[in-house]
C-alpha positions as CSV (number, residue, x, y, z in Angstrom):
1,X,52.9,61.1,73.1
2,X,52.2,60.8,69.3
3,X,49.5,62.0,67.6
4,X,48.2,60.3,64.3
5,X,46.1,62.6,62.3
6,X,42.5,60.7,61.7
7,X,40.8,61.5,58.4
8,X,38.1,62.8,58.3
9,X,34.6,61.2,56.2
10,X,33.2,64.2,54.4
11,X,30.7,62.2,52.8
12,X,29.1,61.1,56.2
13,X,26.6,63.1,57.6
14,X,27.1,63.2,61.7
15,X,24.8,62.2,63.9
16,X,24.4,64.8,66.0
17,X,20.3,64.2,67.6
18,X,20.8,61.4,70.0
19,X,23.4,59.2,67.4
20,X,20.5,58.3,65.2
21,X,19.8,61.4,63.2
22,X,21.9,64.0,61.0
23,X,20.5,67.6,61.2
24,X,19.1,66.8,57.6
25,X,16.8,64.2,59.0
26,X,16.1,65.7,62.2
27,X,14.8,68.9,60.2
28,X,12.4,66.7,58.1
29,X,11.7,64.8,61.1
30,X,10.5,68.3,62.5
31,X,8.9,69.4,59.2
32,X,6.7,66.1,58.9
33,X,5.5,66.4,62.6
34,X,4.7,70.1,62.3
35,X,2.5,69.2,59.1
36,X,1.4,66.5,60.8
37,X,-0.1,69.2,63.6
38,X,-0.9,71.8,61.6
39,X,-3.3,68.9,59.6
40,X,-4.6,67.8,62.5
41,X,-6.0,71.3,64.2
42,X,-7.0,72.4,61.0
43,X,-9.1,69.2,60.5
44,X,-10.1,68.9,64.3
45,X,-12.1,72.3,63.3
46,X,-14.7,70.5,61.0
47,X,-14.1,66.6,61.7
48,X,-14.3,64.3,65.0
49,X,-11.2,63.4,66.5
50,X,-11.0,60.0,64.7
51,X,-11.4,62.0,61.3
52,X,-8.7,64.6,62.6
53,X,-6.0,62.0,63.4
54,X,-5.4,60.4,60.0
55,X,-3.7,63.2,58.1
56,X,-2.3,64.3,61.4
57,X,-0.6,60.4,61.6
58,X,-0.2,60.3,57.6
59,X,1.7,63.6,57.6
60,X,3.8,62.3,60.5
61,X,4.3,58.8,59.1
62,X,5.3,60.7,55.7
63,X,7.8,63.1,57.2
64,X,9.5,59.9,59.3
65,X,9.9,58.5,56.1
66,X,11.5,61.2,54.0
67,X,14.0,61.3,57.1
68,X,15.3,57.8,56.7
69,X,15.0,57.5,52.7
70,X,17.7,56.1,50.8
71,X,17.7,54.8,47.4
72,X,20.9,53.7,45.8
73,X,22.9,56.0,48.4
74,X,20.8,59.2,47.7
75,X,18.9,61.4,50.3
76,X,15.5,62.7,49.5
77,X,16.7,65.8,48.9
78,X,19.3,65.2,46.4
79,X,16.7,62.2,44.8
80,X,13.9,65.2,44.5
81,X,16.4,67.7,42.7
82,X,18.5,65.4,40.2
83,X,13.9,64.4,39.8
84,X,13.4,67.8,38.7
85,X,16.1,68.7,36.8
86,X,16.1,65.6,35.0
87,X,12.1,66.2,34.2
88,X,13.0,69.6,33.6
89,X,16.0,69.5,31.0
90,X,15.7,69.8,27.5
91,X,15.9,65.5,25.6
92,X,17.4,65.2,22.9
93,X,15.8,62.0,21.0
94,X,17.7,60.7,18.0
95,X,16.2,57.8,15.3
96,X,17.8,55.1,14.4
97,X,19.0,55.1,11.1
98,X,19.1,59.2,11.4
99,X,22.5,60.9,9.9
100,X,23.5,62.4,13.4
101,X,24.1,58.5,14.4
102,X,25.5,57.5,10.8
103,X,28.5,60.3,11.4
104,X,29.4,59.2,15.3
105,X,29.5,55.5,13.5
C-alpha cells in the first residue's frame, strides 16, 4: 500500500471543541462566560435579578464575540496587539516640502 505524505496547514487553527472551535476561541469562550458570572453574582448582591442579568448577558454576549472575530483574516488577539504596538510606537511625521523628502526625491 502507498502512502502519500499530506501537508500539513500550519496557519489553520484545529478545531478541536466539538469541530466549531480552536482552543483560542474556546478559552475566550470560557473567559467571556466566567465574566459574565462573576458580573452577575456580584450584581445579584445589590440589584434584582432583572438588574443582575444584563452585564451577566453583556459579558457573555462580549466574550462569544471576541471568539468568532475576524477582521481582514486577523484574530482578536493578534488585532489587540499589532492595536497597541501600533498606538504605542514612536511616528515619525514629515512636511511636505521638508529637506528629508527633497533628498529621497
Amino acid at each position: 500500500m502507498r502512502m502519500y505524505p499530506v501537508p500539513l496547514d500550519l496557519m489553520k487553527e484545529d478545531k478541536i471543541f466539538g469541530g466549531k472551535l480552536s482552543l483560542r476561541q474556546f478559552i475566550i469562550l470560557v473567559i467571556g462566560i466566567g465574566l459574565g458570572i462573576v458580573a452577575f453574582i456580584e450584581m445579584y448582591k445589590y440589584f434584582n435579578i432583572r438588574i443582575a442579568v444584563i452585564p451577566g448577558v453583556l459579558f457573555t454576549l462580549l466574550g462569544l464575540w471576541g471568539a468568532n472575530f475576524d477582521k481582514d483574516g486577523m484574530t482578536l488577539d493578534k488585532y489587540i496587539s499589532y492595536s497597541v504596538q501600533f498606538y504605542l510606537q514612536e511616528k515619525k511625521y514629515v512636511w511636505k516640502g521638508s529637506v528629508e523628502i527633497e533628498k529621497n526625491h
